[in-house]
C-alpha positions in Angstrom: 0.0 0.0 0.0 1.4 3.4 -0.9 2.4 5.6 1.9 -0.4 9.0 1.0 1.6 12.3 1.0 -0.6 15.7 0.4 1.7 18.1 0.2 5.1 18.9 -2.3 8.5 17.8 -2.0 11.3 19.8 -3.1 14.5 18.3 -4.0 17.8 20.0 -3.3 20.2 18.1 -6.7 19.6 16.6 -9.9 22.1 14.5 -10.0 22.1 10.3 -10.6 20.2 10.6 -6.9 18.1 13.0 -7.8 17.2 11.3 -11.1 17.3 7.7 -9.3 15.0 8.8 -6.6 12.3 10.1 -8.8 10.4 6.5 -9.7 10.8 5.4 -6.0 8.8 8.2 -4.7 6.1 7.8 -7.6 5.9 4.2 -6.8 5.8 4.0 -3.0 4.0 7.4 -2.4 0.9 8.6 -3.1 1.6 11.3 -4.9 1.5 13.2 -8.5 5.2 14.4 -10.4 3.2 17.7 -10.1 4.1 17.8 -6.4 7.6 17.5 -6.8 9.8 20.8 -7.7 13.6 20.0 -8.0 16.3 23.2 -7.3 19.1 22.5 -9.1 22.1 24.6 -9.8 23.0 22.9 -13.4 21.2 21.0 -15.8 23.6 18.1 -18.0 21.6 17.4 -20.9 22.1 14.2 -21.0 19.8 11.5 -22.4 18.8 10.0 -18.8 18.4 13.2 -17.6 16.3 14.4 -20.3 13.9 11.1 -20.3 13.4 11.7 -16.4 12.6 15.4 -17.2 10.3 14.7 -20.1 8.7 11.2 -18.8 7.3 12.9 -15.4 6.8 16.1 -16.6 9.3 17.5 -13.7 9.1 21.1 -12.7 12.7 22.2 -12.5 14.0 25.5 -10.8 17.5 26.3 -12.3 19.1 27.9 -9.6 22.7 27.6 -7.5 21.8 27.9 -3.3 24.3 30.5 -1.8 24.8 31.3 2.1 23.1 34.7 0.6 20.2 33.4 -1.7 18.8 30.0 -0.3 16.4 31.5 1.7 15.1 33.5 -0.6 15.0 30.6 -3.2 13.7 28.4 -0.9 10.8 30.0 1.5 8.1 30.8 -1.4 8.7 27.0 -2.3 8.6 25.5 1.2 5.1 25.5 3.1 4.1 23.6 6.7 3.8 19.9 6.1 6.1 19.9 2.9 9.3 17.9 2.7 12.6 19.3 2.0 14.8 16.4 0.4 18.7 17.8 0.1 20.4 15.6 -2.6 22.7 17.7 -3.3 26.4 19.0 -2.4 27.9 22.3 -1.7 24.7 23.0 0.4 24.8 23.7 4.1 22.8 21.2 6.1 22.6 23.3 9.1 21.3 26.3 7.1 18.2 23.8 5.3 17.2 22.6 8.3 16.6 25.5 10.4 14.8 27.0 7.4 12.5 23.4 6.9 12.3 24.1 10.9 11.1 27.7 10.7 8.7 26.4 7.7 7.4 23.6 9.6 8.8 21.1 6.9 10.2 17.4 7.3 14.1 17.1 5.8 16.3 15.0 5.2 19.5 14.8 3.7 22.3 11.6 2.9 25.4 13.6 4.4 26.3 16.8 6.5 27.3 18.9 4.1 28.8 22.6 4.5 28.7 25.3 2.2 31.0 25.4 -0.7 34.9 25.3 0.6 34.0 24.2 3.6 35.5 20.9 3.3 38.7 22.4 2.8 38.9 25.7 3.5 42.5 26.9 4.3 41.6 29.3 6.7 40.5 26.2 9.0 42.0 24.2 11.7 42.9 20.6 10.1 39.9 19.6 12.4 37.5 22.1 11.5 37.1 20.3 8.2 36.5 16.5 9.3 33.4 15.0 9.7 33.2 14.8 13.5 33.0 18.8 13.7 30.5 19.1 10.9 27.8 16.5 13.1 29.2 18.0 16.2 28.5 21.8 14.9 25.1 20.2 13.5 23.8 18.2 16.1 24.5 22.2 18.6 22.7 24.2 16.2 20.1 22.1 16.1 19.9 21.1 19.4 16.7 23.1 19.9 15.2 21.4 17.6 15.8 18.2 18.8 12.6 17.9 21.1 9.5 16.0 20.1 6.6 18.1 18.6 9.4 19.7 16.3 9.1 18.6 12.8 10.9 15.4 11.7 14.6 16.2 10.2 16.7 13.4 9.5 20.3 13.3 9.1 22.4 10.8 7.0 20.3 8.4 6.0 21.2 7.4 2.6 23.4 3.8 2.1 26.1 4.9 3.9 25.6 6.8 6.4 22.2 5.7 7.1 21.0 2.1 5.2 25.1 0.6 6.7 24.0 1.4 10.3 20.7 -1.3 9.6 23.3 -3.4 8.4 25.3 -3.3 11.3 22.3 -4.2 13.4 21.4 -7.3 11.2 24.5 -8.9 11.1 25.0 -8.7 14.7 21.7 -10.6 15.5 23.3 -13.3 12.7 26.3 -13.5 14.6 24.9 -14.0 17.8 22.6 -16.5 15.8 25.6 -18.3 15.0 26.7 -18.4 18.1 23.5 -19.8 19.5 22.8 -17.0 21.4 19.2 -16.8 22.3 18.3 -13.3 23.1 15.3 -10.8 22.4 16.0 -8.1 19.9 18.0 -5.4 21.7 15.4 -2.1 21.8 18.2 0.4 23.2 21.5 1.8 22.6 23.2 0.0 25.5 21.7 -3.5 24.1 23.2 -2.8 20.7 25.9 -2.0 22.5 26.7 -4.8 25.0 25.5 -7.5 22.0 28.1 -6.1 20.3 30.6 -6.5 23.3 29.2 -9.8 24.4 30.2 -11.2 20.5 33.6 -9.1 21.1 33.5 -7.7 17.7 36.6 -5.3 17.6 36.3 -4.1 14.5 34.3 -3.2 11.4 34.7 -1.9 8.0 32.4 -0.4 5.8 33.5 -2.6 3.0 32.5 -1.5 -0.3 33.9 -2.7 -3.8 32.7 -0.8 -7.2 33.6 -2.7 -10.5 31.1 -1.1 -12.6 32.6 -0.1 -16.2 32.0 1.8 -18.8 33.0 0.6 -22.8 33.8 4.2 -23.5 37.3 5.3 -23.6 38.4 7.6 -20.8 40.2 10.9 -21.4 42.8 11.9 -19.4 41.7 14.6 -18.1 37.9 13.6 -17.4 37.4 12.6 -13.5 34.8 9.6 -13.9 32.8 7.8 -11.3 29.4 6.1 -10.2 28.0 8.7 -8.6 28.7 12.4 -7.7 32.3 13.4 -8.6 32.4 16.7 -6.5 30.7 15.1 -3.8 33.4 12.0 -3.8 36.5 14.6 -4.0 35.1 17.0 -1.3 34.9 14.2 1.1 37.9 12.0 -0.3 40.1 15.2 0.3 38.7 15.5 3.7 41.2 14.3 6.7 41.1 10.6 7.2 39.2 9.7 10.0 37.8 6.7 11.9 36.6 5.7 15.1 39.1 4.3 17.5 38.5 1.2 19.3 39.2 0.5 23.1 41.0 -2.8 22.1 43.4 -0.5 20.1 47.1 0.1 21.9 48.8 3.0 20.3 47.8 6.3 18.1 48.7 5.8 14.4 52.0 8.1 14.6 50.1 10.8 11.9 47.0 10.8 14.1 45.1 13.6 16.3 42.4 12.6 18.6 38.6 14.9 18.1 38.7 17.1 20.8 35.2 16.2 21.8 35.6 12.7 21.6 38.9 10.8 22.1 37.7 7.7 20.8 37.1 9.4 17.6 40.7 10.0 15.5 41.7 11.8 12.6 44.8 11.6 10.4 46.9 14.5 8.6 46.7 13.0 5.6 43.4 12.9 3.6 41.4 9.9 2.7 42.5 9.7 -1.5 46.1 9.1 0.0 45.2 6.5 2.5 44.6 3.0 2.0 43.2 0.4 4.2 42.7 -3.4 3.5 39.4 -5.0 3.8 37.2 -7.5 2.2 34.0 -8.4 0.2 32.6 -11.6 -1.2 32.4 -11.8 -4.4 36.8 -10.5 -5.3 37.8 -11.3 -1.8 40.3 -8.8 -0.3 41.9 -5.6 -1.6 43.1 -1.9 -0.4 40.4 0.9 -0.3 40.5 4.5 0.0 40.0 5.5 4.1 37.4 7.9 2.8 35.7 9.8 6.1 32.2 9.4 6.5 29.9 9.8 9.1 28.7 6.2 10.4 32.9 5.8 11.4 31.6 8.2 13.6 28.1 7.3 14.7 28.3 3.4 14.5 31.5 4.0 17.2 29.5 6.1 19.7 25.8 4.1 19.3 28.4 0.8 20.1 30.2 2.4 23.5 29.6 1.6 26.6 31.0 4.2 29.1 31.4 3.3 33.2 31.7 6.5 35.3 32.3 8.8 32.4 34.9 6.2 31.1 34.8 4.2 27.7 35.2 0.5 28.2 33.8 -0.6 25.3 33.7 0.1 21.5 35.0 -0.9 18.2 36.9 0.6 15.5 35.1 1.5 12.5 36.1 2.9 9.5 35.7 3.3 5.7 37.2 1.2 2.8 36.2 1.7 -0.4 37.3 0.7 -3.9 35.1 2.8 -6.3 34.9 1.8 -10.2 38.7 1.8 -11.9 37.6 4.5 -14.1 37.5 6.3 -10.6 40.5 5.1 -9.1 42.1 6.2 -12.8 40.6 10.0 -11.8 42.2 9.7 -8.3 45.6 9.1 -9.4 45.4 12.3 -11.7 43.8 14.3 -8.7 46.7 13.0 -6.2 49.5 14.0 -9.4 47.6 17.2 -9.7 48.1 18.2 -5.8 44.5 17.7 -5.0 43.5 20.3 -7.4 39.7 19.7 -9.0 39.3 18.1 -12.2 39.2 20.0 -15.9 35.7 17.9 -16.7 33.6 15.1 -14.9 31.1 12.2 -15.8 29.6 10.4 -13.9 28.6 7.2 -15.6 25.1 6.4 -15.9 23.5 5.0 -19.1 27.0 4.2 -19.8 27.4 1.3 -17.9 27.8 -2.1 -19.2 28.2 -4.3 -16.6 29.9 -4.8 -13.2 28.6 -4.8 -9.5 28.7 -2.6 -6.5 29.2 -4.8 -3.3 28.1 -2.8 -0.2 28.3 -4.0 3.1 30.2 -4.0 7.3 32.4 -6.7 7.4 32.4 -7.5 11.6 35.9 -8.7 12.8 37.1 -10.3 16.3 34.1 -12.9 17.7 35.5 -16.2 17.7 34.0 -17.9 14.8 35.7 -15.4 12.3 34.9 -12.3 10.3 31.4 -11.7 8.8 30.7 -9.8 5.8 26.6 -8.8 5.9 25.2 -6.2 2.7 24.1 -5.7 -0.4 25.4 -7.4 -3.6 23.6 -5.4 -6.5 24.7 -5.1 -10.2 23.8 -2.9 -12.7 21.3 -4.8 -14.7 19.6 -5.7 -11.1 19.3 -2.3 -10.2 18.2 -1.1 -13.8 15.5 -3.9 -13.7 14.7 -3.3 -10.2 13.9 0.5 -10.7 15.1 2.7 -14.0 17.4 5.6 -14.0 19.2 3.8 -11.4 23.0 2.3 -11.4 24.5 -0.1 -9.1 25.6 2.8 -6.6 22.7 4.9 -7.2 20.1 2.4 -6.0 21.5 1.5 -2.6 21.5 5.1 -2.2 18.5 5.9 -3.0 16.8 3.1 -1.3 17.8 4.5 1.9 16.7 8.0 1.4 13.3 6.8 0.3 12.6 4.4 3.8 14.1 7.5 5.9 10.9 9.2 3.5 8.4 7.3 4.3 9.4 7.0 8.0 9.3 10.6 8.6 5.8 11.3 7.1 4.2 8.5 9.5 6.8 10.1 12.7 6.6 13.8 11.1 7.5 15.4 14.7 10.1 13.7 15.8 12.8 16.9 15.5 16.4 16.4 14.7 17.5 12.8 14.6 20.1 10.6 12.9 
């Protein structure tokens, strides 16, 4: 039964998750394409983008959101009981949802993202660009907002952050399957938390593995990739960063601990020029990119146990990801290029031939080994599955639409991750 939805959504991005998303919301709400306006500073003119346009009759709003115009942009758009959907980068989250807050709109977004620069910005402190400030700065600024009666605003909840963290959950009810465990379904934090203990899992690694390819030669100077390019080197030239485990001895010598958090670390080196090894089922193991990301952060704290303001328990989690080798190709030039941006970007779409996206937390340190638990999707599943969509696109976008539909039916539930 479709979830019934009266009022307009407005879509921050028209990118492949803003192009991806638009079937799902026609198919699992009730709704008309006439209730959805999409804000978007650029247009590609490419053919999938076009049919998307043309199929659903889209209303599209050709505008870039500033720190000066957004609210101006935005307001005449936004009315009570409407739902604010950012999908796009360069685009504060902070500033969208105070404004969806003051309109009395539900949000939600797949990252934190700060206005353009702010991922770099030289004018910074190293840590004034990582991920742990941006949800720390967040989760202040909307700390008013965090009571009940407030409308609903979620944060991260795309694949990962946001569909991972389900993941996590999953596969430590397997493992404690495995290990005969017979216990209820934990309903709290600290039962997550002392499951996860209880099963001594030390570790985990968002493990994620790209081969999707494209039979179209690749020019040197053309960053490709599965989804967003400027989204992927904003946060791949962001400080490494990971949570930090209590089974862990020693700092990494290039490492600084968050000063709101010690069990939170970040490196002086950024994610592009760090590699980690990991594993996935279907090629086994290999080195990813220690790209920063937000559930590093979030899986660590929701998995702690503290003891008279102490941390006793919680793992390390982290990041690895191998995107598609077109990607990894475009890396190498940005590294060469001394993290400069790229002349001209694709991101492959309709493109595709063939090749997988594995997605998935690989669980390290109970006694009966390492456990890999996620999704296995390739492109001709996800293009059967739902059109417009790649590999990437569709885990994505899969999330965003159950953190949709959750909202409307808990629309006052304030600020929540």
């Amino acid at each position: 039964m479709k979830t019934v939805f009266s009022n307009n959504i407005i879509i921050i991005g028209f990118g492949c998750l803003g192009q991806g998303i638009i079937p799902l919301l026609l198919r699992h709400l009730d709704i008309a394409s006439s209730q959805i306006t999409i804000v978007t500073n650029e247009l590609r003119h490419d053919e999938q983008e076009q049919n998307v346009i043309a199929k659903y009759d889209l209303k599209i709003i050709l505008e870039k959101l500033t720190i000066k115009n957004y609210q101006q942009v935005l307001t005449p758009l936004l009315h009570k009981g409407d739902f604010l959907l950012n999908l796009s980068v360069e685009v504060a989250s902070t500033a969208l949802v105070s404004l969806a807050q003051q309109q009395q709109a539900l949000y939600l977004d797949t990252c934190i993202e700060p206005w353009q620069g702010g991922y770099t910005a030289i004018d910074k402190d190293l840590y004034e660009c990582t991920n742990h400030a941006l949800r720390h700065n967040a989760l202040l600024e909307n700390k008013k907002y965090s009571k009940t009666q407030s409308p609903t605003a979620i944060l991260c909840n795309g694949a990962n952050p946001g569909l991972i963290s389900q993941f996590v959950k999953q596969a430590l009810l397997n493992i404690a399957k495995d290990n005969n465990l017979n216990i209820p379904t934990p309903k709290t934090q600290l039962d997550w938390a002392q499951l996860a203990q209880r099963l001594n899992i030390k570790t985990i690694h968002i493990a994620e593995r790209d081969t999707q390819q494209s039979n179209l030669p690749k020019n040197p100077e053309e960053f490709r990739n599965t989804w967003s390019v400027n989204g992927f080197v904003a946060e791949g030239t962001q400080p490494a960063e990971l949570g930090f485990g209590t089974h862990e001895k020693n700092l990494p010598l290039d490492a600084n601990q968050t000063p709101h958090d010690k069990n939170i670390i970040y490196l002086n080196k950024p994610g592009l020029s760090t590699k980690v090894r990991t594993w996935t089922p279907i090629l086994g193991a290999f080195h990813g990119y220690l790209i920063t990301h937000n559930e590093a952060i979030t899986l660590c704290e929701f998995l702690r146990i503290t003891q008279d303001n102490k941390t006793i328990y919680c793992p390390t989690v982290h990041y690895s990801y191998r995107p598609c080798d077109d990607a990894v190709a475009s890396i190498e030039q940005v590294v060469f290029n001394e993290y400069q941006e790229p002349a001209s970007t694709r991101v492959l779409k309709d493109e595709i031939t063939e090749g997988v996206d594995e997605l998935g937390v690989l669980l390290m340190g109970n006694r009966k080994g390492a456990y890999w638990y996620g999704s296995r999707l390739s492109t001709d599943e996800a293009r059967q599955l739902c059109p417009y969509n790649t590999a990437t696109s569709l885990q994505v976008v899969a999330g965003v639409l159950a953190g949709v539909i959750w909202a409307i039916n808990n629309p006052e539930r304030g600020v929540t991750e």
